[in-house]
C-alpha positions in Angstrom: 161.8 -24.3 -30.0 159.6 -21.2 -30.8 156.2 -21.9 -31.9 154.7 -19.3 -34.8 151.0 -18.5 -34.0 148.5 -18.6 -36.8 146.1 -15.4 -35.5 144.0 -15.3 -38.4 143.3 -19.7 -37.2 143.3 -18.4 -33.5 140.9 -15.2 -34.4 138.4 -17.7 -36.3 138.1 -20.7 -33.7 137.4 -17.9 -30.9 134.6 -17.0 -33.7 133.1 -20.4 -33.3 133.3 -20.6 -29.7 131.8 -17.5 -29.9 128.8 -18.5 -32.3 128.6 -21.8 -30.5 128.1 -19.9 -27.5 125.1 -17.6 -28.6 123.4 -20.3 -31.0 123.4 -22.2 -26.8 121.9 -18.8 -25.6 119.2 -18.7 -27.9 118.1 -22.7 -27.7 118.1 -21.7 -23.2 115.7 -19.1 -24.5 114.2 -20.4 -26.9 110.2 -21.8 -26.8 111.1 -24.1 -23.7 112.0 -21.4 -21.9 109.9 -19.3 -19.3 108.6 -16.5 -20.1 109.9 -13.6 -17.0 107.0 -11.8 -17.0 108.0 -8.8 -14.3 105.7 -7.5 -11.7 106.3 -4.3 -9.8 104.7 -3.7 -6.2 105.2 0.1 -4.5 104.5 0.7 -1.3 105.9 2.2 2.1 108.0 -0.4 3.4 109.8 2.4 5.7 108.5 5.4 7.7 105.2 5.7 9.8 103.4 3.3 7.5 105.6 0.8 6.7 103.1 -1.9 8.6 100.9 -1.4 5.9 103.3 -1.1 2.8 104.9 -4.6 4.3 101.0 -6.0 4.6 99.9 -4.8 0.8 104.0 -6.3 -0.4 103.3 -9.5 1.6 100.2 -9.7 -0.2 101.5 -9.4 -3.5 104.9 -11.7 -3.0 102.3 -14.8 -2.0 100.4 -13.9 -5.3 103.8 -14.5 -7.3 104.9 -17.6 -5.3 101.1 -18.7 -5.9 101.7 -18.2 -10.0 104.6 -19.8 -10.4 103.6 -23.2 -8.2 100.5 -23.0 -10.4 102.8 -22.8 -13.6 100.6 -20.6 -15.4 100.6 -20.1 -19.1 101.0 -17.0 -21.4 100.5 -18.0 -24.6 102.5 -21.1 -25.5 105.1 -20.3 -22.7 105.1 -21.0 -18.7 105.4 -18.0 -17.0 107.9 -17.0 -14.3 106.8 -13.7 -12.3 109.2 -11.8 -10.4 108.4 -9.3 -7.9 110.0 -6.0 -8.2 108.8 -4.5 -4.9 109.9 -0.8 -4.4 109.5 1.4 -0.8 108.5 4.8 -1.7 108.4 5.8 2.1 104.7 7.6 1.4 106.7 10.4 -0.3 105.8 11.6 -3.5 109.6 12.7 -4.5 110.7 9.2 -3.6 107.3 7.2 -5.3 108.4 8.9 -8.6 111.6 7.7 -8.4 110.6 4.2 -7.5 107.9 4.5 -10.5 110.9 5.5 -13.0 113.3 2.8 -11.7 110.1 0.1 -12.6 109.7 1.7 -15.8 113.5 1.7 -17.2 113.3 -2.2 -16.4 110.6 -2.6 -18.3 108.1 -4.2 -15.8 105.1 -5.7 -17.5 102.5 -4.5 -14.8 102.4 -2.6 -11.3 100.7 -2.9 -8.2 100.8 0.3 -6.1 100.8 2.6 -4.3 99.8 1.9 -1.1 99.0 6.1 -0.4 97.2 8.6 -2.7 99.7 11.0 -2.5 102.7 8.3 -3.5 99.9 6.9 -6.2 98.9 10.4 -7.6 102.6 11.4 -8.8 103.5 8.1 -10.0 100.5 7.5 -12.3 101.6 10.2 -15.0 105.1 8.2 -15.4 103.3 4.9 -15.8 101.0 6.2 -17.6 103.7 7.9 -20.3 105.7 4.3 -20.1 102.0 2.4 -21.1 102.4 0.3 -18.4 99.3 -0.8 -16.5 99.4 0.2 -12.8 96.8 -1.4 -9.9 96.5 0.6 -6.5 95.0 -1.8 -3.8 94.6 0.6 -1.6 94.3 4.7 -2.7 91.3 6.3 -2.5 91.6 10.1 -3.8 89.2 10.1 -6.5 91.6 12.3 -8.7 93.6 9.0 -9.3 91.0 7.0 -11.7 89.8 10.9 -13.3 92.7 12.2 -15.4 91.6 10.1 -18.6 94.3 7.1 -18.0 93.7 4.0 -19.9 96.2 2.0 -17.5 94.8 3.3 -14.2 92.8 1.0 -12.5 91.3 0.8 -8.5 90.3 -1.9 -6.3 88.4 -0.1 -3.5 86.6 2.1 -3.1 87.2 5.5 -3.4 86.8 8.8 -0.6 84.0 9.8 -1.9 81.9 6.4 -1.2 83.9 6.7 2.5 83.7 10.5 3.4 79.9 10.2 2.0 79.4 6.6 4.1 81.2 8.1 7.2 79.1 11.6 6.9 75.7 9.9 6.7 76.5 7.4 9.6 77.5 9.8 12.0 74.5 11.8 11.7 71.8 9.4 11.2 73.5 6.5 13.1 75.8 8.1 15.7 73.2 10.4 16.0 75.9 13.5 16.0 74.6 17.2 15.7 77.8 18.8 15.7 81.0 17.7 14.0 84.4 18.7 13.8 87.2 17.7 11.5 90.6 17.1 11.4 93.0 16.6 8.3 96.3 15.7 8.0 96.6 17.6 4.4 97.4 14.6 2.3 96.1 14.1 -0.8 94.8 11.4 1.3 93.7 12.9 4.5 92.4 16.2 2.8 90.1 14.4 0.0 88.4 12.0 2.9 87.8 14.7 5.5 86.2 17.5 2.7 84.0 14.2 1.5 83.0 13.3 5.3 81.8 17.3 5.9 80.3 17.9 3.0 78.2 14.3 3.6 77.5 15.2 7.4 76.0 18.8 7.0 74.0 17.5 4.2 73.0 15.3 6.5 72.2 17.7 9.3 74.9 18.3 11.2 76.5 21.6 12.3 80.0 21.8 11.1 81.9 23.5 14.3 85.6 23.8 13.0 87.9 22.8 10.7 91.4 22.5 12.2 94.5 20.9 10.3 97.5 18.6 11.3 100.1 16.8 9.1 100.9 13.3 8.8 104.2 13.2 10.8 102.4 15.3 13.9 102.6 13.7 17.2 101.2 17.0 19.3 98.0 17.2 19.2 97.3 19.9 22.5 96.4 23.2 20.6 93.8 21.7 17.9 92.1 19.2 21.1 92.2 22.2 23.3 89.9 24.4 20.5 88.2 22.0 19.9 86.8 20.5 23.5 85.5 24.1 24.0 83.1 23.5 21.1 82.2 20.1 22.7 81.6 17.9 19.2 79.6 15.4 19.2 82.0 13.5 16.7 85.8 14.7 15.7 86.4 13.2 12.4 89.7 12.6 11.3 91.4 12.4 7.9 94.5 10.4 8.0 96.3 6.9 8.8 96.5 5.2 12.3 99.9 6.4 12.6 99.1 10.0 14.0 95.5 9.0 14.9 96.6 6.7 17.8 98.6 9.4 19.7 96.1 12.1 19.0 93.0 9.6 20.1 95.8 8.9 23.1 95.7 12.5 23.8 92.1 13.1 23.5 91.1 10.6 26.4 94.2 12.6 28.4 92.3 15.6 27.9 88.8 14.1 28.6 87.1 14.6 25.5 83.4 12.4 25.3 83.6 13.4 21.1 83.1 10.3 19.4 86.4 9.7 17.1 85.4 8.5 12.9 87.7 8.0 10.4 88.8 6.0 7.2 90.4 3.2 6.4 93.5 5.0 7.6 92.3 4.2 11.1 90.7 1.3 10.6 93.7 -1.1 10.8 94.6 -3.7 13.6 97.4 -1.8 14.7 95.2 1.3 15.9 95.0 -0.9 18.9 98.6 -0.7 19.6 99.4 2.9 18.4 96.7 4.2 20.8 98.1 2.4 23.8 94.6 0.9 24.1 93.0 4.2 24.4 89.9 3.2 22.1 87.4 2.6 24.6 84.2 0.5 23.6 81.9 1.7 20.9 83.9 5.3 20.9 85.9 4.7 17.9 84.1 4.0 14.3 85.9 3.7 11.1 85.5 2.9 7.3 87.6 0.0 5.3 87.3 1.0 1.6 86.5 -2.9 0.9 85.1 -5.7 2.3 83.3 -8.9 1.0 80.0 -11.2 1.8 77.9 -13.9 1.1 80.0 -16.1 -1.4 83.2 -14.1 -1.3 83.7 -14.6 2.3 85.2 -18.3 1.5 87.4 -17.2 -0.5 88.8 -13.9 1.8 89.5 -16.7 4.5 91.4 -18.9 2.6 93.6 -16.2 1.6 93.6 -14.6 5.1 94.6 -18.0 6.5 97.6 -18.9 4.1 98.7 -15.4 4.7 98.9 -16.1 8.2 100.8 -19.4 8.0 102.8 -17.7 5.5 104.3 -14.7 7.3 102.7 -15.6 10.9 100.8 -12.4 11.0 97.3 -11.4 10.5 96.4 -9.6 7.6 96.7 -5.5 8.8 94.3 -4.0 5.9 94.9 -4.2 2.2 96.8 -7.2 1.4 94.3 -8.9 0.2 93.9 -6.7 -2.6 97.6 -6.2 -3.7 97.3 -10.1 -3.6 94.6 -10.3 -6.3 96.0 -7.1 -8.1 98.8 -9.9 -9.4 96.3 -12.3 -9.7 94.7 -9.8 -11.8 97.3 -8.7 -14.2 98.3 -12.5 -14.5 94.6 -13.6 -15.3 94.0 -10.2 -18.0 98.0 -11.6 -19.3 96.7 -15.4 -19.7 93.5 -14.0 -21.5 95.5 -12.0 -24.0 98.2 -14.6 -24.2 100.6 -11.9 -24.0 102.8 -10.3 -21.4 102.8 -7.2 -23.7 100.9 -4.4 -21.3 99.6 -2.7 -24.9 98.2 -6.7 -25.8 96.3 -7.3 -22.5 95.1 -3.9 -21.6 91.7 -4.5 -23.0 91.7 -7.8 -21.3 92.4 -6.2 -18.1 89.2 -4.0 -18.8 86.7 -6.1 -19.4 87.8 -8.5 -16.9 86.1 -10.6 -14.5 87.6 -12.0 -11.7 86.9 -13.7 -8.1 89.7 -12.9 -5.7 90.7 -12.5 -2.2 88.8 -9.2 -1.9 85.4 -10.1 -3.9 84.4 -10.1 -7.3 86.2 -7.7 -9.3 84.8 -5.8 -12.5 86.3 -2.2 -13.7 83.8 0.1 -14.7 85.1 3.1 -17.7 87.3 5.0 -15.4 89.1 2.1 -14.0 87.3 2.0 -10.7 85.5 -1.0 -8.7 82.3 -1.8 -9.8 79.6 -1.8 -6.6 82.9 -1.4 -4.5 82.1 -2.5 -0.9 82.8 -0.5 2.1 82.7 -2.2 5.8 82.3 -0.3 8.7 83.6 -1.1 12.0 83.8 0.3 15.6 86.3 -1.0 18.7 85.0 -3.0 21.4 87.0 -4.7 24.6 90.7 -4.3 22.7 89.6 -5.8 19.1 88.2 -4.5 15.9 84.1 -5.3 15.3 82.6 -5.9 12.2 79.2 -3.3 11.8 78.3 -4.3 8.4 79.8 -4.3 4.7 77.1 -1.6 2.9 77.5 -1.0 -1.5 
């Protein structure tokens, strides 16, 4: 028997299948529905930095988990945050790339970078998309001086450190000659020219100048110039990564120059990378950040869930990647919007008690009375000197 379709029958039930099906697509999204509100985090995850780019990601993942356990609310909705974490390998090329690929999904916020120069390139394309954009953990003052509205920075920057680092090596350290060392980051560069121009004004003779980069692991030609001028302190700009060989290399070569440096060397695994070679008292660094009296609680708390969390201790900046999310969520909840254009001016005028202190943004986007703590090596460990405004 041969059975004669109706297609004009057939073409209209597929119609109400069809409509049945998107009317059920709109109820799942409808006012019971989450609200996905996406976060992006860029750091290095890869490369000579990747232990801190993992530490600031870590940081910012418990943050999210935190949120959604808490079942905030934006607006009349219950949030959902995703993390969006990107590695941008401390490259500029590949942080622009990373900061596109978050804008063309339409993230709602970002925290990152972990590095100036990563941070620097990146902040025009956020800035262009109007997406808001957190670094926990870049200090070139550049970042929070080219007029964006959505910049914003949660430690302090090189100028506070250089200066800091300058004025304790001459008044505390006692120093009357310096040299310095710089990797020629946007990073490195910025730190070192702050620390010099902090420690003549301070007193000191400057004795050289001498430059590396931040992939170097050869350090023979710049130590050898330099232990014929005899420094009292060698200060250098750049991250833990090449200043554990070189301080490795120093003590081969019998320097007595005190080494200083920034936050780039003031990281728990400057222990490991300089096979120990840190002696007691001979090392002195800056963290750009650091907390006290009532904030303290609160930084332990976090430090201790982060530990049972990922079983390691914090290495430097999580802590403030954790409570740029926190941030963005609180400045969202405030605005009851996810829209970055709606809780901008929340975001500004915020204040906020997090992981790394109480946080206010002055008109640039920077820290208010951003803390700096100041450390030294002793018997294998880091020591706390004091946390100074």
């Amino acid at each position: 028997m041969r059975v004669e379709l109706n297609w004009a029958l057939v073409a209209a039930a597929v119609a109400l299948v069809a409509c049945g099906e998107k009317e059920e697509s709109a109820a799942s999204s409808g006012a019971d529905a989450p609200l996905v509100v996406k976060i992006g985090h860029v750091g290095a995850t890869s490369g000579a930095v990747a232990h801190l780019g993992k530490d600031n990601e870590n940081g910012a993942r418990l943050a999210i988990e935190e949120l959604n356990a808490a079942g905030l609310k934006i607006g009349e909705k219950t949030a959902r945050f995703e993390l969006l974490a990107e590695d941008d390998a401390a490259d500029p090329k590949q942080a622009t790339a990373a900061a596109q690929k978050l804008v063309d999904v339409n993230v709602n916020g970002v925290v990152g970078h972990l590095t100036s120069g990563a941070t620097l390139p990146s902040s025009q394309i956020y800035n262009d998309a109007g997406i808001p954009q957190i670094t926990p953990s870049s200090t070139n003052p550049k970042f929070t001086r080219q007029g964006f509205q959505g910049a914003f920075r949660l430690v302090a920057d090189d100028v506070q450190q250089g200066g800091a680092l300058g004025r304790y090596a001459v008044q505390s350290l006692k120093a009357k000659t310096v040299a310095v060392i710089d990797d020629r980051t946007a990073y490195g560069q910025g730190l070192a020219d702050e620390f010099e121009k902090a420690a003549v004004a301070a007193g000191a003779q400057l004795v050289a100048h001498e430059y590396t980069n931040d992939k170097a692991i050869d350090f023979n030609a710049i130590l050898t110039t330099l232990k014929a001028k005899q420094p009292d302190v060698i200060f250098f700009g750049g991250m833990d990564s090449v200043g554990g060989p070189m301080l490795r290399q120093m003590r081969a070569l019998g320097f007595n120059s005190k080494l200083v440096g920034g936050d780039g060397l003031c990281t728990s695994e400057m222990i490991t990378l300089s096979a120990n070679a840190l002696g007691n008292e001979d090392v002195f660094c800056v963290e750009a950040g650091g907390v006290d009296g009532d904030e303290v609680a609160i930084n332990d708390k976090f430090r201790t869930d982060f530990k049972a969390k990922y079983g390691v201790e914090v290495q430097a900046y999580a802590g403030y990647a954790y409570d740029g999310v926190k941030l963005l969520a609180a400045a969202m909840q405030a605005a009851g919007s996810a829209d970055p254009q709606k809780y901008l001016p929340a975001l500004k005028a915020i204040k906020y008690q997090g992981a790394s202190g109480n946080v206010e943004f002055d008109e640039k986007g920077d820290r208010k009375n951003a803390a700096l703590t100041l450390y030294t090596f002793k018997s294998g460990q880091r020591l706390k000197l004091a946390v100074i405004r």
